[in-house]
N, C-alpha and C positions, 0 to 999 in steps of 0.2 A: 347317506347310509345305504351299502347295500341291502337289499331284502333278499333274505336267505332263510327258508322254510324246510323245517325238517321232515321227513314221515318216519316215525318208528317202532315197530309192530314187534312183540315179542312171538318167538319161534314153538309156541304151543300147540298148533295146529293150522288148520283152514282159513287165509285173509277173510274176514267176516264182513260182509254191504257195507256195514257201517265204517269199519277202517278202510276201505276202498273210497268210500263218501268224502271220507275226511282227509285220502293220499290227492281225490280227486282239485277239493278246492286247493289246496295246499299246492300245488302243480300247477292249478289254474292262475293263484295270483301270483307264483316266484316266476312264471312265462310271460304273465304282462308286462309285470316291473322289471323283465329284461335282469330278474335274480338269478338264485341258484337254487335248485331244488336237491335235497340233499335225503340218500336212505341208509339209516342205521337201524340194525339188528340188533337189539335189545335183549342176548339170549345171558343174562347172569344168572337166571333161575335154571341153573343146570340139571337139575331133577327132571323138570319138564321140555327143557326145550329140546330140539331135534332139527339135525339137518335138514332132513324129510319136510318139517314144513318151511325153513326156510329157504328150502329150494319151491316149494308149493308157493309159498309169497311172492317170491320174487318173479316165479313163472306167471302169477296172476295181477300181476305189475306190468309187465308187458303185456299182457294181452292186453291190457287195457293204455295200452299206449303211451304209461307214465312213466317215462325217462327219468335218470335222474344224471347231476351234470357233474358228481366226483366223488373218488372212494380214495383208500388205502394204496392202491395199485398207480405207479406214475404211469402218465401218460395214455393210460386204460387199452379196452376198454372197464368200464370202473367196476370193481365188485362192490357190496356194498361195506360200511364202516362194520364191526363188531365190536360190540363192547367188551367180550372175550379176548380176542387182540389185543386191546386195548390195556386190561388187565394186564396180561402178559406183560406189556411194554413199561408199567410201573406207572401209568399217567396217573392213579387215582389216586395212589399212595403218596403222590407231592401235596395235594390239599388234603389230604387227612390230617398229615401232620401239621398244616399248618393252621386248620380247624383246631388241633387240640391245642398244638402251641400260644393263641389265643385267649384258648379258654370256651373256646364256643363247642368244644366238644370233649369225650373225654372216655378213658377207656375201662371197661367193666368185665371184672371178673364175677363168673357165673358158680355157685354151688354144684362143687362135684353131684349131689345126689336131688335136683333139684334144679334144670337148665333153664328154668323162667326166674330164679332169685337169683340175686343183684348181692354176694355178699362182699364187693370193696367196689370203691369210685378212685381212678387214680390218671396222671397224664404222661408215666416216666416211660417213654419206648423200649426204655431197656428192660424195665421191671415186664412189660408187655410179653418181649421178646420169650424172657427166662418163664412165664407162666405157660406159655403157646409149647415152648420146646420140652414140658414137664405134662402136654400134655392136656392144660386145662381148658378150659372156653371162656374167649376173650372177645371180646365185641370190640367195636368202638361206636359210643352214644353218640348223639347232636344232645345240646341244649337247648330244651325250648326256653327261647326270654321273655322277661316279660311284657308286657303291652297287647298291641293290637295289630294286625299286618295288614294292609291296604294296598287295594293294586285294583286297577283297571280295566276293565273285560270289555275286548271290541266290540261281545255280543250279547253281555249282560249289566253292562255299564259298570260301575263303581262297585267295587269290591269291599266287606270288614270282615275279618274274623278276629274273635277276640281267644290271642293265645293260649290261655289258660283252659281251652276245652279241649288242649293236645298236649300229650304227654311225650316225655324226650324217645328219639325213635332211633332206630340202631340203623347206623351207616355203613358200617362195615359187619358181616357174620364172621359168625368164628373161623370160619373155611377162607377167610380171607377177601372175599367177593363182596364187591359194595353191593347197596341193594338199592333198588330204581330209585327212591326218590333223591337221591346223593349223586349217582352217576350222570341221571338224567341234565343234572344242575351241572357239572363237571362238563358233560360232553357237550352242551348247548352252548355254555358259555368257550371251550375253546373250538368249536365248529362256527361261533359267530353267526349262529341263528337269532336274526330279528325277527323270528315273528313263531311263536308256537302257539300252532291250529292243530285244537285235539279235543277228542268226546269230552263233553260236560262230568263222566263218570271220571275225570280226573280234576274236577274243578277243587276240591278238599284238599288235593296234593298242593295245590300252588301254593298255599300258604307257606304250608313244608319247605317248599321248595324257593320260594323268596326270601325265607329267615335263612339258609345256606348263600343264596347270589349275598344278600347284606354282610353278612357273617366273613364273608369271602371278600369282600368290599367292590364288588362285579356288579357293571350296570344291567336291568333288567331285559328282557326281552319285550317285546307286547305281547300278550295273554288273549288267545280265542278260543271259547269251548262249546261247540256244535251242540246243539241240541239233538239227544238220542233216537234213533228210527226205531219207531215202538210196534208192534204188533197190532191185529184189530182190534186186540182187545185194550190197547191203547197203555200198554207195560212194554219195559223197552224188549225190541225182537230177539228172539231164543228158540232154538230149537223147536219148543211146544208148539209154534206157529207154522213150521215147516222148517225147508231148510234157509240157512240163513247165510252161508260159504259162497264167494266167488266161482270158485270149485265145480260146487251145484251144478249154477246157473249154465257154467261153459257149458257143462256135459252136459244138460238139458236141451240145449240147442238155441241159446241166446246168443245172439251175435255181439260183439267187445261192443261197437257204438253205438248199438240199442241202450245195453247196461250201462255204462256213463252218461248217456243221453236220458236215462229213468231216475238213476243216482244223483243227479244235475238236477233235476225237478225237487229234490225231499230240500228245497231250503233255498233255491236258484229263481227267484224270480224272470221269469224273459217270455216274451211274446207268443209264443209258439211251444208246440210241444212235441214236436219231432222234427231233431235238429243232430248237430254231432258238435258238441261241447270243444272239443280241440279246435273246430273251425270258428270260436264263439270267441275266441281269449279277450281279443277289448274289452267287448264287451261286458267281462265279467268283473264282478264289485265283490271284493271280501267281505266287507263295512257294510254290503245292505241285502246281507245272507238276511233269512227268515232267523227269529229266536223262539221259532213257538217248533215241538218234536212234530217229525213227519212219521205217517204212518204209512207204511209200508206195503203196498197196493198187489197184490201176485198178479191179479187178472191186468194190472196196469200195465205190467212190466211187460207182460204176453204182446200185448196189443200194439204196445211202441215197437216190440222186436217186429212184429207182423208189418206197421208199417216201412219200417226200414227194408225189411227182405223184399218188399212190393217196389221200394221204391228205390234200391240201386239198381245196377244194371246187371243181368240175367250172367255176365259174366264175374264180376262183382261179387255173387250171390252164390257161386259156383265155389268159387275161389275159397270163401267161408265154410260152403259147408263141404270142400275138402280136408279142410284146416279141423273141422269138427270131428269129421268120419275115420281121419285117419287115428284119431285117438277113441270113438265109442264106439264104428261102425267100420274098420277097414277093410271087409268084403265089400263094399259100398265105390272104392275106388277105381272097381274094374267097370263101372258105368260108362268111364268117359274113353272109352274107343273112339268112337263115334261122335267129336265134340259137336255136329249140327244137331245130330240128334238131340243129345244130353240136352242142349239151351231150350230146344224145345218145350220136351219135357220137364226141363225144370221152370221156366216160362209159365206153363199153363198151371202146374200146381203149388205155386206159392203163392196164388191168388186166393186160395181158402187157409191157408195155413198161417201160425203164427209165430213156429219154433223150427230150427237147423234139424231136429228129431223127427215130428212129425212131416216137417215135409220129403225126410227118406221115407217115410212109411208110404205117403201119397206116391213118390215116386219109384219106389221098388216095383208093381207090377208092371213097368211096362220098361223093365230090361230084364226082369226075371218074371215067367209065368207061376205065379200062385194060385196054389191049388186052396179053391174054395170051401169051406166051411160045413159042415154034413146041412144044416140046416139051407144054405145058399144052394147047395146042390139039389137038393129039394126043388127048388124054383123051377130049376135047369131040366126037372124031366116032363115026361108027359105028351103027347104028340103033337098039341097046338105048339108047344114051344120049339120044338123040334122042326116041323114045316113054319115057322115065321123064320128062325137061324136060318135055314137053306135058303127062304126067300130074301131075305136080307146079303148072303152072302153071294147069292147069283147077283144082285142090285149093283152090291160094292162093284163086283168084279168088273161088272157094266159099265163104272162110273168113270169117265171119260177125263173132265176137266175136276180133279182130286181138288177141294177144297173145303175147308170149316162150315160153310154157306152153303155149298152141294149137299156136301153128305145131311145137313141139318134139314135140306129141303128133301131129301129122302126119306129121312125118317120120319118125314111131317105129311108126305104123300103114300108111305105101305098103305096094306090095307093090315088093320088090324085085329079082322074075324073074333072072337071072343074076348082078347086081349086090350085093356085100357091102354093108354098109354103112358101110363106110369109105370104100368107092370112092366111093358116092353123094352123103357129104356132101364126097369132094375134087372132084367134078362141080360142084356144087352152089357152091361157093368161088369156083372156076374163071369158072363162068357168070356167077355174080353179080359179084363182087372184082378179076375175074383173077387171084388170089393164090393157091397153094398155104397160106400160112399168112394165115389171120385173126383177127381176135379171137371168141369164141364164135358158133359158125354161125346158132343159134336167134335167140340176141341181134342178131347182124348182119343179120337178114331179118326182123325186128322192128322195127329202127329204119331199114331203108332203105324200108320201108311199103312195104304191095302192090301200090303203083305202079309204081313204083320197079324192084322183083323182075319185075311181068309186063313192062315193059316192056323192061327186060333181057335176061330171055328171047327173048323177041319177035326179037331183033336176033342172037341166035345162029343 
């Protein structure tokens, strides 16, 4: 059999960690077993759903690298399925009728004054027809039967629920549109997904939705349901906790293989902890995910991005946070004239940083002069500081064989008359950065070259 794994996000808003968590494994085992990873847009609920985010899902699918291998479009490249489409093309209206024609389902007219009473139960499509064209609201029920429905959860093992604690549920609305838990059954069973991996907050539907596969006389899929990323306060993650969108993150300044490299950990058992998941696929096991909920770490996430930005290559790293700037920050692109510079500069100060954001911030004064702080200008006056700048800036100019080691052995040999040396090199930050904090003083007056530093000076 092949394994063919779906992702399917309804078009409400912002991809949330958690459904990205769950596009991730889902991706991760349909690439091992050499499956198909397959994305349908789930937009029935027309009131809420929006282009707008499902052009936002799908933009934050790619960013994170998760391909999917076939849509609607021959030959692609693939858009993804819709269930709107779909509709259109009459695919649900084949098992409706033949849910009703059965008996396993059945169609309900609603009290003109009164759209929650039920006043007739009936299966004649024509009698359907003549209500709908009159006007009235027409549903079509499922029947729940009786017994008990049993199924098997990769991740929770053996499943019961006992039917009688669900009441018959409407598959069709009056407007005509099936509603998830019918479609869901419909589109998985003819897309030939073996294997549906989704949050535990759908674990209640499966029942649902295996009295329709039986009803339907259609073999099951396997059943997996993630355990939720819960907040600190150990309630699944929302809003209250901060933000919780892929969205965010991008624009925060996470890098894509930090995020699934932190996403990979909430349930991902493996040796290490800064890694890039796409280059892991063997190695990864559906079958021995974590079943206990991961909590959702911010400072975590910071820390993984930091190692990753430390530890590609300066061009690498560049390349990123082009990709970032030209979407939060594009005055930020006229930096790279000068691409030895830029490496530089970006070189020394992603070594204290941990975000694509804050390391523009590091790296803004030294292609644009920033004018310092009333308080930082404070520092900057006074005579002593005044005569150490000029003696410093005669030193530079002096300074023969330009190097990180030179200039540092300068600054270790001035003399420094009233001045500690703490105070000198926060002078020194000030003058050059405008910054109270930078990335290493030595290093930052190494790569801004003695040009650069005297003419700095010069202008205070």
């Amino acid at each position: 059999m092949e394994v063919r794994v779906r992702f399917a996000p309804s078009p409400t808003g912002f991809l949330h960690v958690g459904g990205a968590r769950t596009a991730l494994f889902g991706w991760l085992f349909a690439r091992k077993a050499k499956g198909k990873f397959v994305l349908r847009i789930e937009d029935t609920d027309t009131e809420r759903s929006s282009k707008e985010s499902e052009d936002s899902i799908i933009e934050d699918l790619k960013w994170c690298k998760l391909d999917w291998d076939e849509g609607p479009d021959v030959g692609g490249p693939y858009g993804p399925y819709r269930q709107t489409e779909r509709i259109e093309k009459g695919i649900y209206d084949i098992y409706v009728r033949e849910l009703i024609n059965n008996g396993s389902a059945y169609y309900a007219l609603y009290d003109e004054g009164n759209a929650k009473e039920i006043v007739k139960k009936f299966n004649s499509h024509d009698e359907a027809n003549d209500h709908r064209s009159n006007g009235r609201s027409v549903t079509v029920n499922f029947k729940i039967p009786a017994g008990k429905t049993y199924f098997h959860d990769i991740a929770k093992g053996d499943m019961e629920f006992d039917n009688s604690t669900f009441e018959d549920m409407v598959i069709v609305k009056s407007n005509g549109f099936p509603t998830y838990n019918f479609a869901v059954v419909v589109d998985d069973h003819l897309m030939k997904i073996s294997h549906v991996v989704r949050g535990e907050d759908h674990l209640t539907n499966t029942p649902k939705q295996i009295m329709m596969y039986k009803s339907l006389g259609w073999e099951l899929p396997e059943f997996m349901h993630i355990p939720l990323i819960l907040g600190p306060d150990r309630t699944p993650l929302s809003k209250r906790h901060g933000a919780t969108s892929v969205n965010y993150f991008r624009s925060y300044g996470i890098i894509n293989v930090a995020f699934i490299n932190y996403l990979s950990l909430l349930g991902w058992s493996v040796n290490e902890e800064v890694f890039n998941p796409l280059e892991k696929i063997e190695s990864f096991d559906l079958y021995s995910l974590s079943n206990k909920p991961a909590v959702f770490d911010y400072k975590k996430i910071e820390w993984i991005n930091g190692q990753h930005m430390r530890k590609m290559s300066v061009e690498g790293l560049i390349d990123n946070f082009k990709a970032w700037a030209s979407l939060q920050n594009p005055s930020a692109l006229k930096w790279f004239d000068d691409l030895d510079y830029s490496k530089a500069v970006f070189d020394i100060c992603r070594q204290k940083v941990n975000t694509l954001k804050v390391l523009g911030e590091f790296a803004r004064p030294f292609f644009e002069e920033i004018p310092a702080d009333e308080e930082s200008k404070e520092i900057l006056k006074g005579e002593e500081v005044e005569k150490f700048l000029l003696s410093f800036k005669d030193k530079i100019q002096s300074l023969d064989d330009w190097s990180a080691e030179n200039v540092e052995k300068l600054l270790r040999d001035i003399s420094l008359n009233n001045l500690s040396r703490k105070e000198l090199f926060q002078i020194l930050r000030i003058a050059l950065l405008g910054q109270k904090v930078t990335p290493g003083l030595f290093e930052s007056i190494y790569v801004l070259g003695k040009k650069r530093v005297v003419e700095r000076i010069e202008k205070i």
